[in-house]
C-alpha atoms as an extended CHARMM CRD file, in Angstrom:
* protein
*
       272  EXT
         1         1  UNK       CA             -9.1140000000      -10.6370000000        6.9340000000  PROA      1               0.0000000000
         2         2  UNK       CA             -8.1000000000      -12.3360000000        3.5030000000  PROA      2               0.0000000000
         3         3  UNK       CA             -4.4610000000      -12.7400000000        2.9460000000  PROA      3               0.0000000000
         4         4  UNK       CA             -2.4690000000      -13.2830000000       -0.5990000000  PROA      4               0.0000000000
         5         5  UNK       CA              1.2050000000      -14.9450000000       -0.9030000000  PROA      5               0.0000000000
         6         6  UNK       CA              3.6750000000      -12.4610000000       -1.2980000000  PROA      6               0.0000000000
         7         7  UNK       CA              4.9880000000      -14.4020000000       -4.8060000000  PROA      7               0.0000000000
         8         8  UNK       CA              9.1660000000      -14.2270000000       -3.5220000000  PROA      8               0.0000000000
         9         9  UNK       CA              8.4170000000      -16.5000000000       -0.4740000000  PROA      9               0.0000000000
        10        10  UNK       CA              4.7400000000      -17.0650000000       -0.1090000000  PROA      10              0.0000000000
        11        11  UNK       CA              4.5170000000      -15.7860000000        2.7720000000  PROA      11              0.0000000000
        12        12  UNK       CA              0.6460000000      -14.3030000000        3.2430000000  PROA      12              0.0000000000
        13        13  UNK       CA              0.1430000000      -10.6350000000        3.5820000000  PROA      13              0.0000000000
        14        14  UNK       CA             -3.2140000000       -9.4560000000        4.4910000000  PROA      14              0.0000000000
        15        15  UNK       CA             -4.8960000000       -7.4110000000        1.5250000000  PROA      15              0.0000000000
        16        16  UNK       CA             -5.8590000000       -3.9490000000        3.3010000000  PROA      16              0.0000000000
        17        17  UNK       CA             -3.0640000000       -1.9140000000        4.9720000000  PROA      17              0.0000000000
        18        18  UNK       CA             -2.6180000000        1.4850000000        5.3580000000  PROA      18              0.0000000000
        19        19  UNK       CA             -1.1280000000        4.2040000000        3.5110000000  PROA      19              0.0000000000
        20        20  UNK       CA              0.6430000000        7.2300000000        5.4220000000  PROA      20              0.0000000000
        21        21  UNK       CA              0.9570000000       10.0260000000        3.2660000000  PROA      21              0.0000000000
        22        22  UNK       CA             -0.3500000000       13.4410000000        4.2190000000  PROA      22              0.0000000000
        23        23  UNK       CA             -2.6150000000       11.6220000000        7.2830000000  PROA      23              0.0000000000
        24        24  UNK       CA              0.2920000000       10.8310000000        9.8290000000  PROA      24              0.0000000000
        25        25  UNK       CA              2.6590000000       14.0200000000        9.1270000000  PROA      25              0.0000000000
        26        26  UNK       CA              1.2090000000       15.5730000000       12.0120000000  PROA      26              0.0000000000
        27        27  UNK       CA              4.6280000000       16.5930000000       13.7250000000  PROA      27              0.0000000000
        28        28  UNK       CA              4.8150000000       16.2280000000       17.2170000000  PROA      28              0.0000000000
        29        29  UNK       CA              1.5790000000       17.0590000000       18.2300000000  PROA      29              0.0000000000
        30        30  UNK       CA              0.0960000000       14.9320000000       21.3760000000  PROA      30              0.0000000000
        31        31  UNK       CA             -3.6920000000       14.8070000000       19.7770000000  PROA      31              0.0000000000
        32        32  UNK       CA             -2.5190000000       13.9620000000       16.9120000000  PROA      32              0.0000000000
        33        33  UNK       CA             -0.1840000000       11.3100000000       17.3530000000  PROA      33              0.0000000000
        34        34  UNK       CA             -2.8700000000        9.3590000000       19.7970000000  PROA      34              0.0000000000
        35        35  UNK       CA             -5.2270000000        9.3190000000       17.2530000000  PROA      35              0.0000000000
        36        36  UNK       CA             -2.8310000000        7.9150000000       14.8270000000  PROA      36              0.0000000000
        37        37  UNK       CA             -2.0340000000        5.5630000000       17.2760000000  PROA      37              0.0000000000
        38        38  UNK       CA             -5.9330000000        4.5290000000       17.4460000000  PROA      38              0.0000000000
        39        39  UNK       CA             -5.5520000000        4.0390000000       13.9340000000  PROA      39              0.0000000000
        40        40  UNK       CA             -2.8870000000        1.4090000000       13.8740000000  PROA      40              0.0000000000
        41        41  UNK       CA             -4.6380000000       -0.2720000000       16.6380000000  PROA      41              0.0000000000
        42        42  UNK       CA             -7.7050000000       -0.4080000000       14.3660000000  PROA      42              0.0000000000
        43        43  UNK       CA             -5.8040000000       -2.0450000000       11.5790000000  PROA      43              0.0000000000
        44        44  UNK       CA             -4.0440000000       -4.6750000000       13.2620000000  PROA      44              0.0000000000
        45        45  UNK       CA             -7.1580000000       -5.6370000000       15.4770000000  PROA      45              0.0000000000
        46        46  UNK       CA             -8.7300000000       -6.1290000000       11.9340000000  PROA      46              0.0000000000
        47        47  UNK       CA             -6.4940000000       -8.5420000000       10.9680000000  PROA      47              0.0000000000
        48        48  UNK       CA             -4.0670000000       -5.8820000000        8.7860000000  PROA      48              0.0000000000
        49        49  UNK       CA             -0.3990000000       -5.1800000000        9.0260000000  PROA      49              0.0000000000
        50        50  UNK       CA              0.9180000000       -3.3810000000        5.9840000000  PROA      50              0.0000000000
        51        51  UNK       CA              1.8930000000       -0.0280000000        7.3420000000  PROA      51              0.0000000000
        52        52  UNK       CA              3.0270000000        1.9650000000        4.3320000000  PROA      52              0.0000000000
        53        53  UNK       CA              5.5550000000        5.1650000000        4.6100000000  PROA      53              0.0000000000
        54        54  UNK       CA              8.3960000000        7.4490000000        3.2090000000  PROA      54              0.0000000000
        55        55  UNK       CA             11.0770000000       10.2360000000        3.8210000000  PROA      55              0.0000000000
        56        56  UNK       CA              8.5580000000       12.3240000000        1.3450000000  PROA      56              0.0000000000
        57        57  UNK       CA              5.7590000000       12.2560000000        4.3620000000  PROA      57              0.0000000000
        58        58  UNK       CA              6.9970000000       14.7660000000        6.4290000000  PROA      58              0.0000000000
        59        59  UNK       CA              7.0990000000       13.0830000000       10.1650000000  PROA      59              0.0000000000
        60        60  UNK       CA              5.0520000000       10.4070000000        9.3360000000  PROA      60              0.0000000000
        61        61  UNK       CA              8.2580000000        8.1520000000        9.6350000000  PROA      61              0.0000000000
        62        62  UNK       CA              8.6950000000        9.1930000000       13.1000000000  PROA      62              0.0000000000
        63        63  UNK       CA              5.2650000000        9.3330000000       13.4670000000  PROA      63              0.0000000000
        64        64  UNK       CA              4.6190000000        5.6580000000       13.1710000000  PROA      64              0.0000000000
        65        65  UNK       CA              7.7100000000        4.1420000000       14.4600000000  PROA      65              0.0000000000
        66        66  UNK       CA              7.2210000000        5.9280000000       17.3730000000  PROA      66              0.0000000000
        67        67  UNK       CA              3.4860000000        4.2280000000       17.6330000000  PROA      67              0.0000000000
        68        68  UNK       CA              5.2080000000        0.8160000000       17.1620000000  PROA      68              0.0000000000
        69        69  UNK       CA              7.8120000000        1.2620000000       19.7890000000  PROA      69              0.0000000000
        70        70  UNK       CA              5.1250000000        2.1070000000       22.2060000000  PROA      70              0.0000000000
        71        71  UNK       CA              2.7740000000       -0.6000000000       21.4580000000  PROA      71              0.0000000000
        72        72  UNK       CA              5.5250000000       -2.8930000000       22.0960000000  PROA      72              0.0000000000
        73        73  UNK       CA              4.7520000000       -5.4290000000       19.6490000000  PROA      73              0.0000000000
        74        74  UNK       CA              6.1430000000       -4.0640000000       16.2540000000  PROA      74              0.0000000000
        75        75  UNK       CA              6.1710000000       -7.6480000000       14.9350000000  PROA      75              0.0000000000
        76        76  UNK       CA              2.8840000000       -7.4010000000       14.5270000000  PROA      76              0.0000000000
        77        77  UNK       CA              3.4510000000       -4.7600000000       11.3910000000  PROA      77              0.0000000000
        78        78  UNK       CA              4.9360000000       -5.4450000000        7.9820000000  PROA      78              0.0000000000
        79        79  UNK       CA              6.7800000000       -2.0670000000        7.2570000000  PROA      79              0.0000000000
        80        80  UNK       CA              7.1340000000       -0.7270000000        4.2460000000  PROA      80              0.0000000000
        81        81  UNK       CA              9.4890000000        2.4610000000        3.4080000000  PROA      81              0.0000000000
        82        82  UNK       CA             11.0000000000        3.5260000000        0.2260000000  PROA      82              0.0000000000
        83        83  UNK       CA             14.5280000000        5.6550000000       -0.5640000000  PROA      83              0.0000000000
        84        84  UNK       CA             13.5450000000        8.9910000000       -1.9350000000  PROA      84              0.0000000000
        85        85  UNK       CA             16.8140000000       10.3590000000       -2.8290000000  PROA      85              0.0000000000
        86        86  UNK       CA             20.0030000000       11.1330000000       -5.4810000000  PROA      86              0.0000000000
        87        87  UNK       CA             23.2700000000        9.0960000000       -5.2560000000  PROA      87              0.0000000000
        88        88  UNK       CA             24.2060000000        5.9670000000       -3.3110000000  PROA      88              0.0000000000
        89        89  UNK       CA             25.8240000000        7.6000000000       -0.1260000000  PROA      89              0.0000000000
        90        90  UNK       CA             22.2810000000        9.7330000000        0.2020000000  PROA      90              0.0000000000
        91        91  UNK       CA             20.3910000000        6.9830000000       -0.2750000000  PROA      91              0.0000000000
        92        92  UNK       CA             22.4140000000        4.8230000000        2.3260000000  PROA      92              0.0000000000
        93        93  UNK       CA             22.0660000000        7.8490000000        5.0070000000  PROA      93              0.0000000000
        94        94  UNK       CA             18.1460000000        8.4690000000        3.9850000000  PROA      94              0.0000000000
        95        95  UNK       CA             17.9410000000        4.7010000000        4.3640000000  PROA      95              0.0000000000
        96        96  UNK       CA             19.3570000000        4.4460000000        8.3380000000  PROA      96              0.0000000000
        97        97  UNK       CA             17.3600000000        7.4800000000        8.7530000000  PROA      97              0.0000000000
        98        98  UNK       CA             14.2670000000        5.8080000000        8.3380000000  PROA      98              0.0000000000
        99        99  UNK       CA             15.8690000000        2.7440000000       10.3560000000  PROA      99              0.0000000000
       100       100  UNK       CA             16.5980000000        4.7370000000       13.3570000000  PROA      100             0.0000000000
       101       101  UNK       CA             13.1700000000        5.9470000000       13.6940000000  PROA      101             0.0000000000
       102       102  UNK       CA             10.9910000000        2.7830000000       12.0510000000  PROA      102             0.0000000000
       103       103  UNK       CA             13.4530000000       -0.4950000000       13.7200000000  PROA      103             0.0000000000
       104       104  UNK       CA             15.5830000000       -2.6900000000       11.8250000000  PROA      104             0.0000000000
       105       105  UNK       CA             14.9630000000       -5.0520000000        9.8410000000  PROA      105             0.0000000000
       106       106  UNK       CA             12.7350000000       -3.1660000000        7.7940000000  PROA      106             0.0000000000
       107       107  UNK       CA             10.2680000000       -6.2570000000        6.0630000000  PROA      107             0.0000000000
       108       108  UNK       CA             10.0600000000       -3.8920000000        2.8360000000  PROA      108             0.0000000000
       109       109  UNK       CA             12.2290000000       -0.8580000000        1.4130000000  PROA      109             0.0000000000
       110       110  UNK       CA             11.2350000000        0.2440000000       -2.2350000000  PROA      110             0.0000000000
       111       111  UNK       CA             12.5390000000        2.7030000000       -4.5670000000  PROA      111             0.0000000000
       112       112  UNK       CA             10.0340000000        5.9980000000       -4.6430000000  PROA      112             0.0000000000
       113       113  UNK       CA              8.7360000000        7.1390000000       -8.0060000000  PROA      113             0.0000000000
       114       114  UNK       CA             11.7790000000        5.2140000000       -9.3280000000  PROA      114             0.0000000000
       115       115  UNK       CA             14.1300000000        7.9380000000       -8.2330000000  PROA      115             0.0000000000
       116       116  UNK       CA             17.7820000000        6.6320000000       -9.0450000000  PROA      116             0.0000000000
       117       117  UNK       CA             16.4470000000        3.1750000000       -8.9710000000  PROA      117             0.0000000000
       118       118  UNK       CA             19.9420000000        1.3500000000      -10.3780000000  PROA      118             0.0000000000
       119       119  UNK       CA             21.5280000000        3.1000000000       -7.8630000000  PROA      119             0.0000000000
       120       120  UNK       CA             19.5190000000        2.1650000000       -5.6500000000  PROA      120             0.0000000000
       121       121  UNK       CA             18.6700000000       -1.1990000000       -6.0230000000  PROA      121             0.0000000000
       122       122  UNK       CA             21.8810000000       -2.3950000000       -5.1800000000  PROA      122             0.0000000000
       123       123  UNK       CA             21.6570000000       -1.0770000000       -2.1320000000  PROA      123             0.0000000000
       124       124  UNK       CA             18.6920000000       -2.7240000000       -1.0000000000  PROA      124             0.0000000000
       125       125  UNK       CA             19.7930000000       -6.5370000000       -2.7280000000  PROA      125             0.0000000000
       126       126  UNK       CA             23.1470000000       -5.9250000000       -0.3100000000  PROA      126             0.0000000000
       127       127  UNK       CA             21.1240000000       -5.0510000000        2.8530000000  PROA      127             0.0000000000
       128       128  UNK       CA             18.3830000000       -8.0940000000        1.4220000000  PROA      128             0.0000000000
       129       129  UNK       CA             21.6610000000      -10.2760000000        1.7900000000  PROA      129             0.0000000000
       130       130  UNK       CA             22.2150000000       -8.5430000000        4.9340000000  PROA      130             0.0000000000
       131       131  UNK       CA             18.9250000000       -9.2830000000        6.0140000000  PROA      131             0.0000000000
       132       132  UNK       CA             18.5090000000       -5.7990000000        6.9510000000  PROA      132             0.0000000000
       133       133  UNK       CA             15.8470000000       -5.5970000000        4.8920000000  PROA      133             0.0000000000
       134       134  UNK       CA             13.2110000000       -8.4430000000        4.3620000000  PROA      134             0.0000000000
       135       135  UNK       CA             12.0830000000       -7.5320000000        0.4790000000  PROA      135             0.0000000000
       136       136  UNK       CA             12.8170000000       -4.7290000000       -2.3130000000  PROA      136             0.0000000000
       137       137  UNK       CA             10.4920000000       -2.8510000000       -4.3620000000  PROA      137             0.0000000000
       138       138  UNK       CA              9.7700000000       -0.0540000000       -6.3360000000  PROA      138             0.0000000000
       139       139  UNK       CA              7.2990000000        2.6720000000       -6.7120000000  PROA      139             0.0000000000
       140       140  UNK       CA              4.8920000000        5.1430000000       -8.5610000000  PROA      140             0.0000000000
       141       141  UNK       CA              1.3450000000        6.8650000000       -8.2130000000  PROA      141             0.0000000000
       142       142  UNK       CA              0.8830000000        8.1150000000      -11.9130000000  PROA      142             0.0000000000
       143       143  UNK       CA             -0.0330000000        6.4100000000      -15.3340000000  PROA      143             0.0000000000
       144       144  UNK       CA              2.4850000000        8.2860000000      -17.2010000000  PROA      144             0.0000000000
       145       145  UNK       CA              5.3080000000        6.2100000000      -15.1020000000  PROA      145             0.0000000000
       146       146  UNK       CA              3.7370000000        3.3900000000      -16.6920000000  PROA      146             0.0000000000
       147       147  UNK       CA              5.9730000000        2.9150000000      -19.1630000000  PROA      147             0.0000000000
       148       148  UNK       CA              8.9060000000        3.0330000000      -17.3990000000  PROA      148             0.0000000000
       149       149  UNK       CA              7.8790000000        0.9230000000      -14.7510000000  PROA      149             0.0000000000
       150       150  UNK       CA              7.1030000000       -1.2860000000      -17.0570000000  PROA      150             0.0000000000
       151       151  UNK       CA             10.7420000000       -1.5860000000      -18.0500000000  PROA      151             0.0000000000
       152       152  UNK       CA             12.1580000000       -1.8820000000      -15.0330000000  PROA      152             0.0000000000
       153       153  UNK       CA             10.2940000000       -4.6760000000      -13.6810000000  PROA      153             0.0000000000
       154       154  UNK       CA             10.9340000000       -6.6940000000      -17.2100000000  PROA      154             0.0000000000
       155       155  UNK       CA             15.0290000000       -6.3950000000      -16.0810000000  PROA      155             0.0000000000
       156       156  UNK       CA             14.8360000000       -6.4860000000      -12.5900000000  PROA      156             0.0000000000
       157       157  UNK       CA             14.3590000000       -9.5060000000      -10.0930000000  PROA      157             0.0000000000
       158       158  UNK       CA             11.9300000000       -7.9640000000       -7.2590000000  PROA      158             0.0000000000
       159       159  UNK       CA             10.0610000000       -9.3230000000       -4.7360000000  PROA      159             0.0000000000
       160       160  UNK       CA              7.3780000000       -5.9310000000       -4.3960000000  PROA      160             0.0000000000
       161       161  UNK       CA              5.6390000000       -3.5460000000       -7.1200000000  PROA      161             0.0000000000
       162       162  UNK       CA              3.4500000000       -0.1890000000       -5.9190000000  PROA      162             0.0000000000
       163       163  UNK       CA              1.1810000000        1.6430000000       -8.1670000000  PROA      163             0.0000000000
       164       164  UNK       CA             -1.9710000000        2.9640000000       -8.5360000000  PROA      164             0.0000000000
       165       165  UNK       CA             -4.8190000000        1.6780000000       -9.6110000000  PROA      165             0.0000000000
       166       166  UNK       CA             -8.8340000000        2.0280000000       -8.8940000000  PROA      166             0.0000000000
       167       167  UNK       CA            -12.3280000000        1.5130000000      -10.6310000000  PROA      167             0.0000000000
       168       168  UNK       CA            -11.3560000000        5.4550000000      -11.8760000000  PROA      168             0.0000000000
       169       169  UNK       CA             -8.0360000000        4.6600000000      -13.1410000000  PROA      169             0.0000000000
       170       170  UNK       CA             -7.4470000000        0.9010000000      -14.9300000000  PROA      170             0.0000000000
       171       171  UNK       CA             -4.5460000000        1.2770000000      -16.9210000000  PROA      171             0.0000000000
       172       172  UNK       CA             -2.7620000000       -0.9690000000      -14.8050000000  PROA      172             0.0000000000
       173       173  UNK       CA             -4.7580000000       -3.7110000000      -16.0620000000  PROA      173             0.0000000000
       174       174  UNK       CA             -3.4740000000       -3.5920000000      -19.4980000000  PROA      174             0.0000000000
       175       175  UNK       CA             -0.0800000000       -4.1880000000      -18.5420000000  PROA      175             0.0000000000
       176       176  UNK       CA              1.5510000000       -3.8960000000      -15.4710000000  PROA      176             0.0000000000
       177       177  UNK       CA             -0.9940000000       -6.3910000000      -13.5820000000  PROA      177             0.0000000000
       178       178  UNK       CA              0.0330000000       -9.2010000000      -15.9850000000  PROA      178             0.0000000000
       179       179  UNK       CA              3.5290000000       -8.5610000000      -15.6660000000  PROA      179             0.0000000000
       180       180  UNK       CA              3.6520000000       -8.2870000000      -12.0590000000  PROA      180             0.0000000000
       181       181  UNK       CA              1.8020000000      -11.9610000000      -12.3360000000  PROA      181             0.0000000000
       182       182  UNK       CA              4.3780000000      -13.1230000000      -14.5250000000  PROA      182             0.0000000000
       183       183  UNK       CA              7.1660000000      -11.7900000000      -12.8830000000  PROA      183             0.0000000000
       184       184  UNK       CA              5.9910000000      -12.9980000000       -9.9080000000  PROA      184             0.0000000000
       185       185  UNK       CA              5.7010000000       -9.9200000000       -7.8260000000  PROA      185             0.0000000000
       186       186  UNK       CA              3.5600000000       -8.5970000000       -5.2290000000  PROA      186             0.0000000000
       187       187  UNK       CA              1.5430000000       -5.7610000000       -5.8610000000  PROA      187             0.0000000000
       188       188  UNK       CA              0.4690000000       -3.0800000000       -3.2420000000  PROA      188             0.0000000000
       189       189  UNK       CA             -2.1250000000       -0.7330000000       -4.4100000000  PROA      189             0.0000000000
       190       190  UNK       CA             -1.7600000000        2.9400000000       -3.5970000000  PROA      190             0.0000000000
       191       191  UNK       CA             -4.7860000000        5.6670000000       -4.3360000000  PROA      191             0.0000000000
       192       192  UNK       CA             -7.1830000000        2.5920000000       -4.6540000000  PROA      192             0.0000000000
       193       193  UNK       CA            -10.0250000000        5.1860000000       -3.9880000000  PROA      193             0.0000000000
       194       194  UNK       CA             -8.5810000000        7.1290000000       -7.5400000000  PROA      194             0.0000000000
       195       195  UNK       CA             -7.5070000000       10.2770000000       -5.6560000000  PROA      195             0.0000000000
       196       196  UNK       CA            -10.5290000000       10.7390000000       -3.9260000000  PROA      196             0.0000000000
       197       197  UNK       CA            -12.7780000000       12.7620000000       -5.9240000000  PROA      197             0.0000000000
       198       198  UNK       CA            -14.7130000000        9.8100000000       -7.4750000000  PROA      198             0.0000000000
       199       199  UNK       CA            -15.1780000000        8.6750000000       -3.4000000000  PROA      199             0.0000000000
       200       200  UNK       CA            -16.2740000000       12.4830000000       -2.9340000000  PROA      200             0.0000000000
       201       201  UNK       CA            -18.9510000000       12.0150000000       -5.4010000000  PROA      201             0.0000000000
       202       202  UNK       CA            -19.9420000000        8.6630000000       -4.7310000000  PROA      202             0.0000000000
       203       203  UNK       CA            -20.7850000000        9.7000000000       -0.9970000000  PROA      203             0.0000000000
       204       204  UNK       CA            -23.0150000000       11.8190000000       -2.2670000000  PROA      204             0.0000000000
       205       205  UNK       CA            -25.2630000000        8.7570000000       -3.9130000000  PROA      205             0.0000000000
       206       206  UNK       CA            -26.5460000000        5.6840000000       -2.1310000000  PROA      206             0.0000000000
       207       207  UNK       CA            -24.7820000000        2.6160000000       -2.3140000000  PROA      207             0.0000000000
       208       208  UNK       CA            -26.6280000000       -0.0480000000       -4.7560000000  PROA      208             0.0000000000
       209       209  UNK       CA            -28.7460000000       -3.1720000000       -3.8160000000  PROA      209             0.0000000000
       210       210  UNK       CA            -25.8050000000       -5.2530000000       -5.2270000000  PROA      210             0.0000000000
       211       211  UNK       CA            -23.4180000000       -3.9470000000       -2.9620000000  PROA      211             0.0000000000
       212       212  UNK       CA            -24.5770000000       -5.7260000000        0.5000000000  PROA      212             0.0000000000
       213       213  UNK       CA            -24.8550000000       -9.1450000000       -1.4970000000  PROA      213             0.0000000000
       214       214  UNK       CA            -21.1200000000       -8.6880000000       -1.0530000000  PROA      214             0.0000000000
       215       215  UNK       CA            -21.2720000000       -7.7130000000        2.3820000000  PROA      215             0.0000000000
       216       216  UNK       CA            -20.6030000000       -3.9080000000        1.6690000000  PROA      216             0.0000000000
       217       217  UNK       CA            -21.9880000000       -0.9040000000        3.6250000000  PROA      217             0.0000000000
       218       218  UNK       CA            -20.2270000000        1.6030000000        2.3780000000  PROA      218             0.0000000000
       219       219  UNK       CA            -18.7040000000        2.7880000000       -0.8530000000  PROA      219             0.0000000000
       220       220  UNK       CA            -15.2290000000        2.4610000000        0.4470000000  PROA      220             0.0000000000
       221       221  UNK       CA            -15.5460000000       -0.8280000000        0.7160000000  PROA      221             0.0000000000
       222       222  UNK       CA            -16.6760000000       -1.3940000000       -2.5730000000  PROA      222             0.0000000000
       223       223  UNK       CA            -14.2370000000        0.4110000000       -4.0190000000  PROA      223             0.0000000000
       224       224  UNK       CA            -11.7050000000       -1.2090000000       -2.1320000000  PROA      224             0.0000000000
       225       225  UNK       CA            -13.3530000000       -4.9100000000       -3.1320000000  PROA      225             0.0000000000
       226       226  UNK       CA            -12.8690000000       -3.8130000000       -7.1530000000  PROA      226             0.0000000000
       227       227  UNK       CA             -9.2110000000       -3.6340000000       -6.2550000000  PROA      227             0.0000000000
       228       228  UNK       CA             -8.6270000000       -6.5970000000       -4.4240000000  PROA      228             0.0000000000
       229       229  UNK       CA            -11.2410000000       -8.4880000000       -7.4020000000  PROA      229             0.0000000000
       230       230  UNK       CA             -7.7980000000       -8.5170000000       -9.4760000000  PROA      230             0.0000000000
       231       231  UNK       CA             -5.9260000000      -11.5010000000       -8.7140000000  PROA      231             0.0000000000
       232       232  UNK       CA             -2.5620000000       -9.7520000000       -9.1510000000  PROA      232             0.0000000000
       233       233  UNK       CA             -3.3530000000       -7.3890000000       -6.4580000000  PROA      233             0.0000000000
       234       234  UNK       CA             -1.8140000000       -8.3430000000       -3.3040000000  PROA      234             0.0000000000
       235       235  UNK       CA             -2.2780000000       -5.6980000000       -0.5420000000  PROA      235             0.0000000000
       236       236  UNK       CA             -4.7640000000       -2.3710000000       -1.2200000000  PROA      236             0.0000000000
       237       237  UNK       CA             -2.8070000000        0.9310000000        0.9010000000  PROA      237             0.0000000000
       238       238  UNK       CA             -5.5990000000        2.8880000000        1.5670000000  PROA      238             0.0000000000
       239       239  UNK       CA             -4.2780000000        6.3260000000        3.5770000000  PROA      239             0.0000000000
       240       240  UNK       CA             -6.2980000000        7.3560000000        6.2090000000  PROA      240             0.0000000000
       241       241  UNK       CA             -6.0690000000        9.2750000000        9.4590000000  PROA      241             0.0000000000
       242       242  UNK       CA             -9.2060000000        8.4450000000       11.0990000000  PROA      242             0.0000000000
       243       243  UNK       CA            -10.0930000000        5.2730000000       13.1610000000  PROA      243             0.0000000000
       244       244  UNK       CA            -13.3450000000        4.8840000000       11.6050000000  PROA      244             0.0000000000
       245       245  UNK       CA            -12.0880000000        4.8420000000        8.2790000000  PROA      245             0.0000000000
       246       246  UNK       CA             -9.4810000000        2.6460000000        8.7090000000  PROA      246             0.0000000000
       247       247  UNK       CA            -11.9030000000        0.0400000000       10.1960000000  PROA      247             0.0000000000
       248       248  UNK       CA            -14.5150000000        0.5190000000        7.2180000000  PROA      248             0.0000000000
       249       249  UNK       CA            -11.8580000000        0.1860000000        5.1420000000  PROA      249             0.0000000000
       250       250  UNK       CA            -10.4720000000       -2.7560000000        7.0280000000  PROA      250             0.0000000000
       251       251  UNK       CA            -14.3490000000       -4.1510000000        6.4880000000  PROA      251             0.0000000000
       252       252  UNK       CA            -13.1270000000       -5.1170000000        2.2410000000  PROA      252             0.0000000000
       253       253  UNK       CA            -10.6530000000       -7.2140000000        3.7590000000  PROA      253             0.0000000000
       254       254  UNK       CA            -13.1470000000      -10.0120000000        4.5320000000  PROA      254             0.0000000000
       255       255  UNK       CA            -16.5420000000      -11.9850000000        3.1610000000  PROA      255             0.0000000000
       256       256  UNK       CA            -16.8270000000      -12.5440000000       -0.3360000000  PROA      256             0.0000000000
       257       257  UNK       CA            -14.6600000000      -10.5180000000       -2.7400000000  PROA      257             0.0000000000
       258       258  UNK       CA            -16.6100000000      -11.2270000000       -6.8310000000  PROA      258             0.0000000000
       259       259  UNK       CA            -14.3230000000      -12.1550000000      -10.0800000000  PROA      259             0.0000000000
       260       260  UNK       CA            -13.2280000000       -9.1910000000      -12.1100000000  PROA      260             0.0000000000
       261       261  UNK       CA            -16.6490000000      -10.3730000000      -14.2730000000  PROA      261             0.0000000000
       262       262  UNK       CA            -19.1750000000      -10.0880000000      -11.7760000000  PROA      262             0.0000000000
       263       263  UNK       CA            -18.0440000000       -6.2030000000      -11.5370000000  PROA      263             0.0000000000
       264       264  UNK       CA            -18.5090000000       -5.5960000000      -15.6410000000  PROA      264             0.0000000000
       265       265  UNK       CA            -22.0700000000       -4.4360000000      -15.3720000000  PROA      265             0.0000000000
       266       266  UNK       CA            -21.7510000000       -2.9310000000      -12.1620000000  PROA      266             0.0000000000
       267       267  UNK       CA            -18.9800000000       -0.3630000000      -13.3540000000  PROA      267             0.0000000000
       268       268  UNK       CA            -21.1080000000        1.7440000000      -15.2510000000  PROA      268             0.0000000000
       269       269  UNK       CA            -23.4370000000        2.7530000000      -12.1600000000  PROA      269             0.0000000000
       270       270  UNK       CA            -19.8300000000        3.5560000000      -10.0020000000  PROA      270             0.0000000000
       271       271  UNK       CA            -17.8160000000        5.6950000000      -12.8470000000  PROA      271             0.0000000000
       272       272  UNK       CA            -20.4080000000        6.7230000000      -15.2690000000  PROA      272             0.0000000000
C-alpha cells in the first residue's frame, strides 16, 4: 500500500485506514466482535494501520482495543481517538477512558467536531510533551464547520486535520486542502464515499472502461482513488464492518493513483 509523510515528522502513514463509527459498536457480542476482529486483520495484512475511533461510537473503543490486545501486536496500528466532551477535568477523564481500553501512548488524539477545542488542546500539547500521546488533531464531518475549522487551523500549530471530503462533496478543495498544505498538516479523510448514497447509486451502474486502466474493480475503489488523487490528502478513513469491504477498500491503497486532472472528464459520468 502507498504511504504519505505525516507533515510534523515525516513519518509515512499508509493512505487507507479504517473508520469505526456505527460498524464496531456492536457491544459485547461474540459474533460480532470476531468479525471485527477479521476486519482489522484484513487491514493490516493490506498494508493499513490507521484505526480511527471515539467516545461518540458507542463500544467501538472497547471494541477495538480489545482486538489489539488480543492480536498481541498493537504496534502494528496507528490509533486515532478524539475528546468528545465539555471542560478540562471531563476531557482529562474521557481521555484515560479511552486509554484504559485502547493502550497508552495513543499515536493520535484529536478534538471531535471541535467541541471545546482551546480547552482542549492544551491538554493534548501537555500529554504530546508527555509523550502520552504521539500527535494532536482536530475534527469535523460537515461543510458548514468549514469555516470555523478554517480558523482554527490558521492559529493553531497541529500535527493532524479530519474532515470530509468525496467526489460528492468538494468544498474542501477550495480551502481547507490548501491550508492544511500550507500549514503543514496531515489530513485524514472521513465519509470519503459522501455518506453513502452516491456509493448506493453507483452500485447500481457498471463501473467504466477507464476505471481498470487504474487498476479498479469496483466503485469503492474509485471513489476512494479521487480522494487520495489530492495531494493534501494523507490517509482516506473509510468505516466498514465487513472483511470484504475493508479489503476492496484496502485495494485504492495501491497501483497507480491519476492527478486531480486526469479525473476532470471522468467526474461527470460518477456525480452527474
Amino acid at each position: 500500500m502507498h504511504t504519505r509523510p505525516i507533515p510534523s515528522t515525516a513519518a509515512p502513514l499508509p493512505v487507507i485506514g479504517c473508520g469505526t463509527w456505527l460498524g464496531f459498536d456492536v457491544g459485547r457480542n461474540p459474533v460480532e466482535i470476531a468479525q471485527r476482529g477479521k476486519v482489522l486483520e484484513t487491514l493490516f495484512e493490506c498494508g493499513g494501520r490507521v484505526v480511527d475511533s471515539s467516545p461518540m461510537y458507542g463500544t467501538a473503543e472497547q471494541v477495538v482495543g480489545g482486538l489489539l490486545a488480543q492480536r498481541g501486536d498493537r504496534d502494528q496500528a496507528f490509533v486515532a481517538t478524539k475528546v468528545w466532551t465539555r471542560g478540562k477535568r471531563a476531557g482529562i477523564e474521557q481521555m484515560e477512558r479511552s486509554m484504559r481500553m485502547l493502550g497508552e501512548p495513543i499515536d493520535l488524539m484529536q478534538v471531535h467536531n471541535l467541541v471545546d477545542w482551546q480547552v482542549h488542546l492544551a491538554t493534548l500539547r501537555d500529554w504530546k510533551a508527555q509523550r502520552r500521546i504521539s500527535y494532536i488533531g482536530v475534527t469535523h464531518y460537515t461543510e458548514s464547520a468549514y469555516a470555523d475549522l478554517e480558523q482554527v487551523m490558521k492559529a493553531e500549530a497541529l500535527d493532524f486535520v479530519q474532515f470530509n471530503y468525496s467526489v460528492a462533496h468538494r468544498d474542501a478543495e477550495k480551502r481547507l486542502l490548501p491550508l492544511a498544505a500550507e500549514r503543514g498538516m496531515a489530513v485524514l479523510v472521513n465519509l470519503p464515499f459522501g455518506g453513502g448514497k452516491l456509493l448506493e447509486s453507483l452500485q447500481r451502474k457498471p463501473l467504466p472502461a477507464w476505471a481498470g486502466e487504474i487498476g479498479c474493480d469496483s466503485w469503492n475503489q474509485v471513489l476512494l482513488k479521487f480522494v487520495l488523487s489530492h495531494p493534501a490528502v494523507t490517509c482516506a478513513i473509510p468505516g466498514t464492518s465487513r472483511q470484504d469491504h475493508m479489503q476492496d477498500n484496502a485495494k485504492a491503497g495501491v497501483g497507480e493513483i491519476p492527478p486531480r486532472m486526469w479525473w476532470d472528464d471522468k467526474l461527470p459520468g460518477i456525480v452527474g
